[in-house]
LUMVO-715979 format. One record per atom (N, C-alpha, C, O, CB): residue in three letters; x, y negated, z. Coordinates in steps of 0.02 Angstrom, whole numbers, padded with zeros to 5 digits, always signed. Glycine has a CB too. Layout:
N
ALAXYZ/...
//
This chain:
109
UNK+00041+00060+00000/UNK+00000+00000+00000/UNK+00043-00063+00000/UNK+00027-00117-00023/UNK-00046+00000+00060/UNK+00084-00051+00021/UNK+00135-00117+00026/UNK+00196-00135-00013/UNK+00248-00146+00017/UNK+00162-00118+00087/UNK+00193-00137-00061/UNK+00271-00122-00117/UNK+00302-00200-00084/UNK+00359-00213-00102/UNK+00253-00123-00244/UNK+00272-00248-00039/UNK+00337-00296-00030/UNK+00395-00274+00015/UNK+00453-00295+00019/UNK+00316-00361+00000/UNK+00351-00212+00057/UNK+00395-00184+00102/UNK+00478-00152+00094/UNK+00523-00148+00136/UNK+00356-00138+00122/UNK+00474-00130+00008/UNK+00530-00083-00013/UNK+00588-00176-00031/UNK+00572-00234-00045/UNK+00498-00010-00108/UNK+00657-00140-00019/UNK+00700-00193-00056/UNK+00671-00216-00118/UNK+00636-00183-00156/UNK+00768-00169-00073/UNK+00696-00298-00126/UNK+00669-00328-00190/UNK+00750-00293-00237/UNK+00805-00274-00218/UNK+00654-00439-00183/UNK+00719-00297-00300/UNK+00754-00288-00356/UNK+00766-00341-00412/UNK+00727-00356-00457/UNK+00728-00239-00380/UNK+00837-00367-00397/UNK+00865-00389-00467/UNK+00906-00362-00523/UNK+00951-00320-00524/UNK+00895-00431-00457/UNK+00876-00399-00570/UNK+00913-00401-00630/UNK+00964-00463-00629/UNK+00954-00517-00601/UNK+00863-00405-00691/UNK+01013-00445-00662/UNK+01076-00478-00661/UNK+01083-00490-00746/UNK+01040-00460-00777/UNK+01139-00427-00622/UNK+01127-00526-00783/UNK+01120-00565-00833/UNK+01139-00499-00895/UNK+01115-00502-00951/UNK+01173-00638-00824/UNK+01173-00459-00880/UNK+01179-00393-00915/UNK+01141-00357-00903/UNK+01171-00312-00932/UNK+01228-00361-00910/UNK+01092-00329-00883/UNK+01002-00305-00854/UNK+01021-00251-00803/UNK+00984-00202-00792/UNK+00937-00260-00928/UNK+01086-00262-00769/UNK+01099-00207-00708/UNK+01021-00230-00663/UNK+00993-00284-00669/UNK+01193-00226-00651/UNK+00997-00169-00618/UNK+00963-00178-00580/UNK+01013-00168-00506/UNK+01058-00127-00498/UNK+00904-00136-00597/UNK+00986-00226-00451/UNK+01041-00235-00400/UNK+00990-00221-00328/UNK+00965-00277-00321/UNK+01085-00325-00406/UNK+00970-00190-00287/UNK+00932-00188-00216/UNK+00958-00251-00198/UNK+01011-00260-00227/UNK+00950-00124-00157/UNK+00933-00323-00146/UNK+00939-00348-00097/UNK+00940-00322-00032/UNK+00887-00293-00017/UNK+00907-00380-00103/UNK+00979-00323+00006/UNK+00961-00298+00077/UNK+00930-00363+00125/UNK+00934-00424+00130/UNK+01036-00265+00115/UNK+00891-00296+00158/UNK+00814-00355+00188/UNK+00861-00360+00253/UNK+00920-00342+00262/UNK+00702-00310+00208/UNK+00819-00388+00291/UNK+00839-00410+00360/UNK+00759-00419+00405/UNK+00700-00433+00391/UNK+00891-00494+00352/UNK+00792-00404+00454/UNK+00731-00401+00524/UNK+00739-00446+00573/UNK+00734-00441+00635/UNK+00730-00333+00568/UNK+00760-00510+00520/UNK+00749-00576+00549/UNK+00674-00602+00522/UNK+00658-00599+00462/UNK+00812-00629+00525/UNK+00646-00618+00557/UNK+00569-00660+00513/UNK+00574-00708+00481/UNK+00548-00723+00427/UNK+00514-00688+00550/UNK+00606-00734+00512/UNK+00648-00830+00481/UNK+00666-00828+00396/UNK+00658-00868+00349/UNK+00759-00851+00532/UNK+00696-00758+00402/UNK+00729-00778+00321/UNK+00690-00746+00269/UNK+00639-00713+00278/UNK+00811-00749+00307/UNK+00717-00757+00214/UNK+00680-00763+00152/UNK+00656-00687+00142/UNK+00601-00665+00128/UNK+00728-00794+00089/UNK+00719-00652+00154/UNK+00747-00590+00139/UNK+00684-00544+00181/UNK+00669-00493+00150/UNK+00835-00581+00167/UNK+00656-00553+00232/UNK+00632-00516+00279/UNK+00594-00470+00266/UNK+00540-00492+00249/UNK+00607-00545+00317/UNK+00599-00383+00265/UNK+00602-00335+00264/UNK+00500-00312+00273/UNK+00468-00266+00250/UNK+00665-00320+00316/UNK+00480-00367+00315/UNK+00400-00335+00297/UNK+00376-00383+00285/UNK+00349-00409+00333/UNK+00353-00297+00347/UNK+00372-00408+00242/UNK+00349-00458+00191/UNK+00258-00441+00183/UNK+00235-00387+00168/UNK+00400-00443+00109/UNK+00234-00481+00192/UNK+00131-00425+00164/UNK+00087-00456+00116/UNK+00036-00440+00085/UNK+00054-00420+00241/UNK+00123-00505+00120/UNK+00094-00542+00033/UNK+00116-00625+00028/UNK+00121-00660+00078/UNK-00017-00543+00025/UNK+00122-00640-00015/UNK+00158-00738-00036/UNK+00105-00740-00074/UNK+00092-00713-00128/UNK+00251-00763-00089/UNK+00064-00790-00028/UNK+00024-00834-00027/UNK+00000-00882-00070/UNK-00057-00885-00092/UNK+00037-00854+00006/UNK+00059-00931-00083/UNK+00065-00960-00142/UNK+00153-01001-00119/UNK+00169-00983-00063/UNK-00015-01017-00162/UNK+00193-01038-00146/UNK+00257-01049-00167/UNK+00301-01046-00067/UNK+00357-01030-00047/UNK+00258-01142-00226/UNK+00247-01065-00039/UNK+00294-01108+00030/UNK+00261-01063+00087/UNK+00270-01078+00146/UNK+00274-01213+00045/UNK+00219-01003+00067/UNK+00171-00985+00130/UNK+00168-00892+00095/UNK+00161-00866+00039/UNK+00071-01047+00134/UNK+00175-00868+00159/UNK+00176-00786+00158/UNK+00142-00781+00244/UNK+00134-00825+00286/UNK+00277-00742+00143/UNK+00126-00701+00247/UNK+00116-00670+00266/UNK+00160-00615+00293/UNK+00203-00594+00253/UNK+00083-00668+00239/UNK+00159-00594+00337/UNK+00211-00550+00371/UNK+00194-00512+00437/UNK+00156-00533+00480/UNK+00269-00592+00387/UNK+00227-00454+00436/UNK+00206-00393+00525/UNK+00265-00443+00561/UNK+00315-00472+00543/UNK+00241-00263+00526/UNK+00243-00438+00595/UNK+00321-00460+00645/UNK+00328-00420+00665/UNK+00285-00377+00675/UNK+00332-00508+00701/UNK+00404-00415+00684/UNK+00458-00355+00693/UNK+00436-00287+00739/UNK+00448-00227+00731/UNK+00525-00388+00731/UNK+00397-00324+00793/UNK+00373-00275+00836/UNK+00289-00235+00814/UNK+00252-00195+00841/UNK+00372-00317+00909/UNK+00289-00264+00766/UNK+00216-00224+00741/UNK+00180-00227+00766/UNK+00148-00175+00766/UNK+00204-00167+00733/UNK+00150-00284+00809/UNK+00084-00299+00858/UNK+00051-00376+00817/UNK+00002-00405+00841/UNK+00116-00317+00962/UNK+00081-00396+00763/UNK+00048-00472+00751/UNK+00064-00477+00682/UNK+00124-00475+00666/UNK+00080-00541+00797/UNK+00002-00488+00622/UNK+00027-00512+00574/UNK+00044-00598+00568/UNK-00011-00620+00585/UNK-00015-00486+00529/UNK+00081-00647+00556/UNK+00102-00695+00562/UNK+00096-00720+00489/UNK+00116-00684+00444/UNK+00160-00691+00594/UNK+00062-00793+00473/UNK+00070-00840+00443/UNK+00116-00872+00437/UNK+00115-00912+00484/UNK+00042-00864+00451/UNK+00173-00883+00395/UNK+00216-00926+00390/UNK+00219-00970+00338/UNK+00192-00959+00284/UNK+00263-00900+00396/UNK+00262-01036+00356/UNK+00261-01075+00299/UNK+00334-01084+00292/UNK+00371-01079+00341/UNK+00217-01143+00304/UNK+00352-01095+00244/UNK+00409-01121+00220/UNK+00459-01180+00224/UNK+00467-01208+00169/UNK+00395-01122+00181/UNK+00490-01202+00268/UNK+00494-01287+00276/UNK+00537-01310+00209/UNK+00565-01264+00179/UNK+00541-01317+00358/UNK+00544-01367+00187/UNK+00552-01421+00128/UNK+00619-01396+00096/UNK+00624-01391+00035/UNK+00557-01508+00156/UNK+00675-01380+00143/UNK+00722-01368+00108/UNK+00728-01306+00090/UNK+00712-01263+00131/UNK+00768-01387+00131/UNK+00755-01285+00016/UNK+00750-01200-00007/UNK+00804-01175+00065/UNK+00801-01115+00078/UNK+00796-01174-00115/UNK+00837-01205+00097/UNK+00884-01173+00151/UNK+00868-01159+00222/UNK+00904-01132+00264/UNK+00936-01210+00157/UNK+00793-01186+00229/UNK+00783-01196+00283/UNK+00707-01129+00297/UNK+00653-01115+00269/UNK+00775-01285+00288/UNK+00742-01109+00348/UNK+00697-01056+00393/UNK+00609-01044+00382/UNK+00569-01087+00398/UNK+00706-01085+00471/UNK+00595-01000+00363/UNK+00528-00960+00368/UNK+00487-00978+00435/UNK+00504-00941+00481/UNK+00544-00877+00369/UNK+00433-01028+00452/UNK+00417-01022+00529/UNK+00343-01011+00548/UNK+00306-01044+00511/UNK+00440-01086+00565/UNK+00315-00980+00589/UNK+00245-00945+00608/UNK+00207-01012+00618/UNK+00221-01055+00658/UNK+00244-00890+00684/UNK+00162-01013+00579/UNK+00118-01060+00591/UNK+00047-01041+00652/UNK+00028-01076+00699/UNK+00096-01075+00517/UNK+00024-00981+00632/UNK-00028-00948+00655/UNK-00002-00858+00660/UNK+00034-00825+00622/UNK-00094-00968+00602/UNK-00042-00836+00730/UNK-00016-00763+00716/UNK-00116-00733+00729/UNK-00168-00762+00744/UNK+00067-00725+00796/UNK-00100-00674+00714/UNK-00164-00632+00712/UNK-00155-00575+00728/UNK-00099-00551+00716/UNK-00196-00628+00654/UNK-00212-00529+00763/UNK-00215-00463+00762/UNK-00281-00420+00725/UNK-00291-00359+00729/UNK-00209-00451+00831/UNK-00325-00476+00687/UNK-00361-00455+00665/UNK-00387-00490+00583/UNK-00388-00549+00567/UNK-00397-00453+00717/UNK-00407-00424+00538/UNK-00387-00468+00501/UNK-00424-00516+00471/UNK-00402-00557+00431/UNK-00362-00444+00467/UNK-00497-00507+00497/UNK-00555-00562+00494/UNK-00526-00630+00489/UNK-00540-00671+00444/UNK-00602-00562+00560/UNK-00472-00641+00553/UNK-00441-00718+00569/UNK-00405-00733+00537/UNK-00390-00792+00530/UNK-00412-00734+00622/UNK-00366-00664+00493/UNK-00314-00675+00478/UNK-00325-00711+00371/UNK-00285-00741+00335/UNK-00271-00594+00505/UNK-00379-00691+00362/UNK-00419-00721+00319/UNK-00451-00777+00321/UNK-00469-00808+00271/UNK-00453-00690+00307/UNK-00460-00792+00367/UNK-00517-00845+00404/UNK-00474-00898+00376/UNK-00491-00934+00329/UNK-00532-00847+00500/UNK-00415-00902+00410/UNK-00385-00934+00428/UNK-00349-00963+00354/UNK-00353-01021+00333/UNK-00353-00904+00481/UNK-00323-00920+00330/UNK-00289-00930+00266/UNK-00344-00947+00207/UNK-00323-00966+00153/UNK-00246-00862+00249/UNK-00393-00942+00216/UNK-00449-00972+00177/UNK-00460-01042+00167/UNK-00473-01073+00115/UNK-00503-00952+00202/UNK-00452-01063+00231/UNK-00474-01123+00278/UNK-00417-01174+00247/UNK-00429-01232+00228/UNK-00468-01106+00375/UNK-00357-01146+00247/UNK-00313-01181+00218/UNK-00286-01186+00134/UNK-00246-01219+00100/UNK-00269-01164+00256/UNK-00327-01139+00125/UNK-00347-01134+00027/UNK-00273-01087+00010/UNK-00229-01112-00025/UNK-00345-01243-00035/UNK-00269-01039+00029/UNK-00234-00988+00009/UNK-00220-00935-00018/UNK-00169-00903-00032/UNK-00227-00980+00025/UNK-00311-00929-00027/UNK-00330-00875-00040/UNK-00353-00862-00139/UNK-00378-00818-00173/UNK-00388-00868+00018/UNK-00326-00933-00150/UNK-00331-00913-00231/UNK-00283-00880-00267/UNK-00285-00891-00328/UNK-00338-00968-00271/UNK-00244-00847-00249/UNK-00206-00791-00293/UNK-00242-00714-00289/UNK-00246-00678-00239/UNK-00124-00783-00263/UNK-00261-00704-00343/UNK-00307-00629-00337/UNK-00258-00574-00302/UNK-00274-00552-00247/UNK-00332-00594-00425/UNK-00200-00551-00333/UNK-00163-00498-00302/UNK-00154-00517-00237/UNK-00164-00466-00203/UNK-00099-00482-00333/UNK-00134-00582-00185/UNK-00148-00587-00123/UNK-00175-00581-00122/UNK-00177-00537-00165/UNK-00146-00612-00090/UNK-00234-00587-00103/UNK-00331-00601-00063/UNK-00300-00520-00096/UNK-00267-00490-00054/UNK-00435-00675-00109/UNK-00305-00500-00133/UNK-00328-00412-00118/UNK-00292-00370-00080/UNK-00320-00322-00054/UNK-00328-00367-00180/UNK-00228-00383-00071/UNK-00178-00366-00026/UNK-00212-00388+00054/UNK-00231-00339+00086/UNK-00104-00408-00049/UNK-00219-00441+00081/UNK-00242-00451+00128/UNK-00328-00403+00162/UNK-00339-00384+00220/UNK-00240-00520+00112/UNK-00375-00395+00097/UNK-00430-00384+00105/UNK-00412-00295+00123/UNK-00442-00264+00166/UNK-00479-00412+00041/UNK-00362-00269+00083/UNK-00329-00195+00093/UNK-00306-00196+00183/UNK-00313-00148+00221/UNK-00245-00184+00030/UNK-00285-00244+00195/UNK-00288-00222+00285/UNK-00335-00199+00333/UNK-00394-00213+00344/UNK-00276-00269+00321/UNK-00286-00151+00365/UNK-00331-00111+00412/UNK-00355-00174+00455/UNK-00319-00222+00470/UNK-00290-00044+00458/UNK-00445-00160+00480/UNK-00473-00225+00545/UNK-00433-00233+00567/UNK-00413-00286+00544/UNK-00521-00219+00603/UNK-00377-00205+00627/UNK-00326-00229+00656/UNK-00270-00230+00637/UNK-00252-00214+00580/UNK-00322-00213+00697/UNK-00217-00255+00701/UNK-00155-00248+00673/UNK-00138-00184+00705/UNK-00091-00156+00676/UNK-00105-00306+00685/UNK-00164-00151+00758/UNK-00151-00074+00789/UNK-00156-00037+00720/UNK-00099-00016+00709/UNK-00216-00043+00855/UNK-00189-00022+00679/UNK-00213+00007+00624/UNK-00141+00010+00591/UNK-00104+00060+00590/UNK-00274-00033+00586/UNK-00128-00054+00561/UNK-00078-00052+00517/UNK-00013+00011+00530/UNK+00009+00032+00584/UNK-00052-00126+00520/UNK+00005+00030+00460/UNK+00071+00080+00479/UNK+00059+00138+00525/UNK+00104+00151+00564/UNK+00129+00039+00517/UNK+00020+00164+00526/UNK+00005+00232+00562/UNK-00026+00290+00532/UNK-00035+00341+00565/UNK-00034+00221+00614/
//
């Protein structure tokens, strides 16, 4: 259900395909449970301990840190919420999100 979860894959200018290695920092770009991008500056994410999906936004500089705006354990709110803030117009998100289990206990089990 989750293909953001696996390493991202690049292509390189000769069409090698290259893995990124993720990280189980939340902050960074790279971060390993990724659950859907939102639109350019705003994703979705488990946090590390698997009890909260988290809203994040992006701050201004491309260098600067991933940070939780809103967290959730359910995913009513967790829609609610991202609605509320007009997020929800990318079809493959909104269906990714609507694919979550009611809770966040649910998720990954």
């Amino acid at each position: 259900m989750n293909e953001v979860s696996r390493p991202p894959r690049l292509h390189d200018s000769m069409g090698a395909v290259h893995t990124v290695a993720t990280s189980q920092r939340e902050s960074d770009d790279n971060y390993r449970d990724v659950i859907a991008l939102l639109a350019p500056r705003w994703r979705v994410i488990c946090c590390r301990d698997g009890i909260q999906w988290i809203l994040q936004k992006k701050e201004a500089s491309h260098e600067a840190p991933w940070r939780g705006v809103k967290h959730f354990t359910t995913k009513a709110a967790l829609i609610e919420a991202c609605g509320s803030l007009n997020l929800l117009s990318e079809p493959n998100a909104e269906a990714v999100l609507y694919a979550l289990p009611e809770r966040i206990s649910g998720y990954r089990k």
